[in-house]
C-alpha positions as CSV (number, residue, x, y, z in Angstrom):
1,X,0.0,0.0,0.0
2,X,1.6,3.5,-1.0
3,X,2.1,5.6,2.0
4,X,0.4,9.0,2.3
5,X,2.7,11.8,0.8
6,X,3.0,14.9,3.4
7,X,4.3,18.1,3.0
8,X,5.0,19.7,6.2
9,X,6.1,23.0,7.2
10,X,7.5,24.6,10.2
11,X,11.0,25.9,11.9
12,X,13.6,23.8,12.2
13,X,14.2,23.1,16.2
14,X,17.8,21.0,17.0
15,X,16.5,19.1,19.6
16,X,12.8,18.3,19.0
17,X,12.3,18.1,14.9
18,X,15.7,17.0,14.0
19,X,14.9,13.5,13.8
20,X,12.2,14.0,11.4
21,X,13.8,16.5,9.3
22,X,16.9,14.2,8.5
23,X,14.5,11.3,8.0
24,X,16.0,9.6,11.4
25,X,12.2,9.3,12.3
26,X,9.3,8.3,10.1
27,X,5.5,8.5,10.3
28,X,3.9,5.0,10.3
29,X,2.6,5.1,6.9
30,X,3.1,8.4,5.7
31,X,5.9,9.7,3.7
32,X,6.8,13.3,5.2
33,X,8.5,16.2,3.2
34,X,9.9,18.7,5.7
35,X,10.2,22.1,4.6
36,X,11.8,24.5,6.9
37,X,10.9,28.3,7.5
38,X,13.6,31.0,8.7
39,X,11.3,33.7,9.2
40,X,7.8,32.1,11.3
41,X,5.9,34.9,11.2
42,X,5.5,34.5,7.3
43,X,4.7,30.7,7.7
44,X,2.0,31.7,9.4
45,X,0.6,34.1,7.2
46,X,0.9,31.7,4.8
47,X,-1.1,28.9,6.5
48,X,-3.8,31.3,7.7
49,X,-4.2,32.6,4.5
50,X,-4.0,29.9,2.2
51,X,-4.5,26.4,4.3
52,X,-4.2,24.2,1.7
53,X,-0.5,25.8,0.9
54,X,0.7,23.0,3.1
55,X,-0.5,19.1,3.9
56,X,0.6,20.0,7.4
57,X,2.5,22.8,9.5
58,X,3.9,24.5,12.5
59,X,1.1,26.6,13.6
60,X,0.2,29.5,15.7
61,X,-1.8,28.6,18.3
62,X,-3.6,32.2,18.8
63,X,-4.3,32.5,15.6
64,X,-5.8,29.1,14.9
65,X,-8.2,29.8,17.6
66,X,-8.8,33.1,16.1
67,X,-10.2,30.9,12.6
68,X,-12.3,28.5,14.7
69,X,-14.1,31.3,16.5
70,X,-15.1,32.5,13.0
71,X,-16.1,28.8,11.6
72,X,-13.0,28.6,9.9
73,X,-12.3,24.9,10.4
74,X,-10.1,24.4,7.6
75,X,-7.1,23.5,9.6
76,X,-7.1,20.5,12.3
77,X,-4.5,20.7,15.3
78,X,-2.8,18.0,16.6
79,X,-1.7,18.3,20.5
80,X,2.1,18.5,19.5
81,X,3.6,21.8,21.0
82,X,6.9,22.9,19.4
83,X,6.8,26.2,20.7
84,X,7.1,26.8,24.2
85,X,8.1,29.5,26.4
86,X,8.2,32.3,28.7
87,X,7.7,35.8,27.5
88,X,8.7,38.3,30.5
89,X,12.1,38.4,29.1
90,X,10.8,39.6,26.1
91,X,9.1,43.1,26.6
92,X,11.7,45.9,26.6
93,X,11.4,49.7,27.0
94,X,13.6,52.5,25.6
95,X,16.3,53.5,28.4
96,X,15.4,56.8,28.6
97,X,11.3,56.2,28.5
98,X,11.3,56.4,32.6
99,X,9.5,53.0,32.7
100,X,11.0,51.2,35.8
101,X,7.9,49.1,36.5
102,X,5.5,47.4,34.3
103,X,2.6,49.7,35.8
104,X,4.7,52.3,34.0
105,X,3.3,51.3,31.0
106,X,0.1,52.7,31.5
107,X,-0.6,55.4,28.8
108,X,2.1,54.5,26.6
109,X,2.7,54.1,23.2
110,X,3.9,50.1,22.9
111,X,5.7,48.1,19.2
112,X,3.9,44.8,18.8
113,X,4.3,43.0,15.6
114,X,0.6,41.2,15.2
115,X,-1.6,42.2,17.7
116,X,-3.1,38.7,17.5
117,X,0.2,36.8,18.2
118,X,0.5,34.5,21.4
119,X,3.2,35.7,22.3
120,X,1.7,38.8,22.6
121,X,-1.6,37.3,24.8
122,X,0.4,35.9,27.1
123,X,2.4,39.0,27.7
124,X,-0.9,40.6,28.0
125,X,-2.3,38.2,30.1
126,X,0.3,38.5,32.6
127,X,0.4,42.8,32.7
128,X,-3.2,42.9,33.5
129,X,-3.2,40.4,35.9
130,X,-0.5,40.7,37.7
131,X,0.8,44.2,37.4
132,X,-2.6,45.1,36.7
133,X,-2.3,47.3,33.5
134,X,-5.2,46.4,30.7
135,X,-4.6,46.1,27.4
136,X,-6.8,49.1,26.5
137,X,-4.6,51.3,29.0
138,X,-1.8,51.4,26.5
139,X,-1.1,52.6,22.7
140,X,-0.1,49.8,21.1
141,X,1.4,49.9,17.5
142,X,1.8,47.6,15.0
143,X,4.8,47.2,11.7
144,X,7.6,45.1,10.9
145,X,10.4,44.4,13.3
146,X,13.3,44.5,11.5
147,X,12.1,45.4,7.9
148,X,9.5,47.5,6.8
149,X,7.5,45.0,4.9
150,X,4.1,44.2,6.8
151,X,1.2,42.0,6.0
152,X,-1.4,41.1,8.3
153,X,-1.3,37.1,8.9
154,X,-5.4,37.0,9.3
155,X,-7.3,40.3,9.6
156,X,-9.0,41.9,12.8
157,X,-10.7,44.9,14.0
158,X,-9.4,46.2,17.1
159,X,-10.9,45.1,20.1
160,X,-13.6,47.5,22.1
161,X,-11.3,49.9,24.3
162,X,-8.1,48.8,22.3
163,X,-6.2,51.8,19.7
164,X,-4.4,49.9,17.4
165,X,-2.5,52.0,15.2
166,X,0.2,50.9,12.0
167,X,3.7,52.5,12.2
168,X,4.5,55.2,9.5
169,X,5.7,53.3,6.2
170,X,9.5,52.5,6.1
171,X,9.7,52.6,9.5
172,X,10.1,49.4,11.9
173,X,9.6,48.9,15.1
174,X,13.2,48.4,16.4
175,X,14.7,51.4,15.3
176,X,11.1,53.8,16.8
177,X,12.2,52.1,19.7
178,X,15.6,52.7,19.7
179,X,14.9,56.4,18.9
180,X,12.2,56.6,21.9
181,X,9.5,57.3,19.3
182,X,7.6,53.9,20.8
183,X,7.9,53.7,24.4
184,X,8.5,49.8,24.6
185,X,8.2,46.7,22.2
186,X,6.5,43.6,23.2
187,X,8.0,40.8,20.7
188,X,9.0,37.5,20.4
189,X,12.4,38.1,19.2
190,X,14.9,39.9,21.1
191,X,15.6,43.5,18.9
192,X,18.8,44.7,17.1
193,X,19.3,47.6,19.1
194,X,19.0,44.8,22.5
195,X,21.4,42.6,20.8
196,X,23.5,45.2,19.9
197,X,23.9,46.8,23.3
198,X,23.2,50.2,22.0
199,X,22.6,51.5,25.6
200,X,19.2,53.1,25.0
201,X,17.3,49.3,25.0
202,X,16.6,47.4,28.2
203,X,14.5,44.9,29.5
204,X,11.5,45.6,31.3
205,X,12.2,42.3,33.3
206,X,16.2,42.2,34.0
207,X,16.2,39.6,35.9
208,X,13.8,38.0,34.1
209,X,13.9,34.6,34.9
210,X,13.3,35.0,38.4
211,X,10.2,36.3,37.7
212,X,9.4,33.8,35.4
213,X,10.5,30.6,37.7
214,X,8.0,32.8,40.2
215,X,5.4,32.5,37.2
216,X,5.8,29.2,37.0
217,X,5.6,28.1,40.5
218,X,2.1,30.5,40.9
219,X,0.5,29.8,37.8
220,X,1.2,26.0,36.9
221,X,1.7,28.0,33.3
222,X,4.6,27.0,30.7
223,X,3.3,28.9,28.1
224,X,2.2,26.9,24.0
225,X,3.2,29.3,21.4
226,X,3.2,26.9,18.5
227,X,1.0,23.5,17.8
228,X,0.9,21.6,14.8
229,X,-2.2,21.4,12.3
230,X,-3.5,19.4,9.3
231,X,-5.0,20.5,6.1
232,X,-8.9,19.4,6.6
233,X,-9.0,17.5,3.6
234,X,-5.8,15.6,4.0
235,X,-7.1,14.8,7.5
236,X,-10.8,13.8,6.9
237,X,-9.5,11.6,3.7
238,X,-6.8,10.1,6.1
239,X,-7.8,10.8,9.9
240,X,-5.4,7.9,11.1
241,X,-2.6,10.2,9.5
242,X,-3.4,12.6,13.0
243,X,-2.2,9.8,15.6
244,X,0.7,9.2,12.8
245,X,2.0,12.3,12.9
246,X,1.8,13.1,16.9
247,X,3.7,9.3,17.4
248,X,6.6,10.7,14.8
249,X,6.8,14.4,16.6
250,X,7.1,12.2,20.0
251,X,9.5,9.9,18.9
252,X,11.7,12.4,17.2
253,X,12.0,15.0,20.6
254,X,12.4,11.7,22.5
255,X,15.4,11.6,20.3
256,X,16.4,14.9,20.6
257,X,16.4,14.6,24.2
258,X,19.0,11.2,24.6
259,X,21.3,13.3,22.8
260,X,20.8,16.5,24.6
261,X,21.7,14.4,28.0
262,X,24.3,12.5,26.2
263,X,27.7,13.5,28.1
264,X,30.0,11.8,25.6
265,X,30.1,14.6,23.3
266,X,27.7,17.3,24.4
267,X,24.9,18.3,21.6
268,X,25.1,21.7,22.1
269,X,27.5,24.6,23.9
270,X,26.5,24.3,27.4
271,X,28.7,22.3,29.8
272,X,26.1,21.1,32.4
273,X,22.7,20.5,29.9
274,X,22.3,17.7,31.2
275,X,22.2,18.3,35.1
276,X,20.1,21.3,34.0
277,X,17.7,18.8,32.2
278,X,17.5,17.1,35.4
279,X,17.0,20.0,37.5
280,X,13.9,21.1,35.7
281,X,11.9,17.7,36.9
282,X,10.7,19.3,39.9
283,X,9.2,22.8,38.7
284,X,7.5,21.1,35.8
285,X,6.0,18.3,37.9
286,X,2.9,19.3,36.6
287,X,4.0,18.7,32.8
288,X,5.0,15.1,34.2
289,X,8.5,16.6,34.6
290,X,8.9,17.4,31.2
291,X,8.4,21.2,30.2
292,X,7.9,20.2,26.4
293,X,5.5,17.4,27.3
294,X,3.4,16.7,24.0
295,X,-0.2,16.2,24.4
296,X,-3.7,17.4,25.6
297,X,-3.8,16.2,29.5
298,X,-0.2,17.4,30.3
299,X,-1.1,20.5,28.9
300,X,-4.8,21.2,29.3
301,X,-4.6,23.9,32.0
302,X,-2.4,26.4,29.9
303,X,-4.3,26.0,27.1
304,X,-7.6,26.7,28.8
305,X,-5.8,29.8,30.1
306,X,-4.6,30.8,26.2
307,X,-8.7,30.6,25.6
308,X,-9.3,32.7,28.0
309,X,-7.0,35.0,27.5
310,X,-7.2,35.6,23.9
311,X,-11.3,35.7,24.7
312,X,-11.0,38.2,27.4
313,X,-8.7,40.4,25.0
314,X,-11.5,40.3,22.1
315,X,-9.6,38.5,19.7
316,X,-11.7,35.0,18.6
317,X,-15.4,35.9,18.2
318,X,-16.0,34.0,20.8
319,X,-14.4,32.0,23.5
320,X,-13.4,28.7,22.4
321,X,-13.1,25.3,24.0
322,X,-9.7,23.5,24.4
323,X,-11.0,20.3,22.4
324,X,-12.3,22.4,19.3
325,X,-8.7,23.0,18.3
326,X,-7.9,19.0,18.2
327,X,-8.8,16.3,16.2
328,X,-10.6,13.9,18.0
329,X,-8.7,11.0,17.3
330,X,-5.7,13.1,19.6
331,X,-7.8,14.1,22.4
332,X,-6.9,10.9,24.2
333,X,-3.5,10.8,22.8
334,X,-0.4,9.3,25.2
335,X,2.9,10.2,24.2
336,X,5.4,7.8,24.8
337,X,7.7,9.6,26.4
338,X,5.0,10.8,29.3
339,X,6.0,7.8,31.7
340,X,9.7,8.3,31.6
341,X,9.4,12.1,32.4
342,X,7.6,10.8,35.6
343,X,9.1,12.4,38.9
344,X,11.2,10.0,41.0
């Protein structure tokens, strides 16, 4: 029997898609074509825009929800979560702006890169509830990071209370804020001016992972940036291929993680990965130990949270339930690797 031809797209991640990418893993049945994006932001306006670009592909989770709220169900998700991560460390604020505090931020003018980005709702999230400064208290502006070039991944209006405004053309949002002209940048990305130690770009957060272990240990919350979706078609014509492809993203960042704790000849430019590895057991109990735990019950509470974000910010039409963005053949999905995560 021929197997199913796939054509999947997303970023290429060293420890959990490598596998896959150099064919080291293989979907039962199915015979995957992995096509790797630098820049993710266009991969996602690509999918969003055109879902049958793609058999399969990396996938933002916000905006996914975003086309299911409308009864846009042309993409299926799959509970595979290749982006994770904290965001604190990623709002910063021009040196001289005289923001100290994130209540500071209150009646400013902020850089954003797609209002509808998760990134950006989790960042949200965590200013209004915790430092308690709304979404609609700030002036939030939207462009290209780096270049000027913009495009709108999936169009919305602005929610009620929220100013929404595009930066002037051939301008990005970088180099407003490393002129002051924007007050502070909320990204996913750190910015040139940041990397470049200019002196006039800081983090909000400097000790930022402090305040995101704190976070962590509140909240039960590692934040999902990314899942993993299916072209409708493809799946309804093949809806075995869903298990299939979770089984190869598990097996692959299984993989990736033997080699990561592999102290023969260390995988990447750390000296004590592996001992870190270990350390994070504890703080992640709830993700069975395993902060990139795959699947819906590890990860359930988080994205309940995203849905109510995202709903609470007006961005989906309405708020949507966790299970809409899976197909149901993955709802009840074990990874393999869930067991061995398991705290001593």
């Amino acid at each position: 029997m021929a197997k199913l031809r796939l054509r999947y797209a997303g970023v290429s991640y060293y420890d959990k898609t490598r596998a896959l990418e150099r064919g080291e893993v293989v979907p039962e049945g199915i015979d995957l074509e992995y096509v790797q994006f630098e820049d993710v932001a266009e991969l996602f306006r690509v999918v969003a825009q055109d879902p049958q670009a793609f058999d399969a592909a990396e996938m933002s989770t916000s905006t996914l929800t975003l086309m299911i709220s409308r009864g846009d169900h042309r993409l299926v998700g799959i509970p595979v979560f290749t982006s994770k991560a904290f965001r604190h460390s990623q709002v910063y604020v021009h040196d001289a702006s005289g923001i100290d505090k994130p209540e500071d931020l209150a009646g400013r003018r902020i850089g954003v890169p797609e209002y509808q980005m998760t990134a950006a709702v989790w960042i949200r999230a965590f200013l209004q509830h915790d430092y308690g400064v709304a979404p609609g208290e700030m002036h939030w502006l939207t462009g290209g990071l780096e270049t000027p070039d913009y495009a709108e991944r999936l169009h919305h209006e602005p929610p009620p209370g929220v100013t929404i405004d595009l930066i002037p053309p051939g301008e990005t949002l970088e180099s407003m804020l490393d002129s002051g002209r924007i007050d502070a940048l909320v990204t996913a990305r750190q910015p040139r001016p940041f990397r470049e130690a200019t002196g006039r770009v800081r983090r909000l957060f400097p000790d930022y992972r402090a305040v995101e272990e704190e976070y962590l240990r509140r909240t039960g919350i590692y934040p999902i940036m990314h899942t993993v979706v299916l072209e409708r078609q493809i799946y309804e014509a093949n809806p075995w291929a869903a298990v299939a492809v979770a089984d190869a993203f598990e097996e692959a960042r299984l993989h990736g993680r033997g080699r990561l704790r592999d102290l023969d000849t260390l995988a990447v430019m750390h000296p004590w990965v592996a001992a870190e590895l270990e350390e994070l057991k504890e703080p992640f109990a709830r993700f069975g130990g395993d902060p990139f735990a795959y699947g819906l019950e590890a990860n359930r509470h988080v994205l309940e949270a995203l849905m109510d974000h995202a709903y609470e910010q007006g961005l989906p039409a309405r708020r949507v339930a966790v299970d809409e963005l899976f197909a149901p053949e993955t709802l009840d999905w074990q990874p393999s690797g869930a067991r061995d995560e398991a705290p001593a």
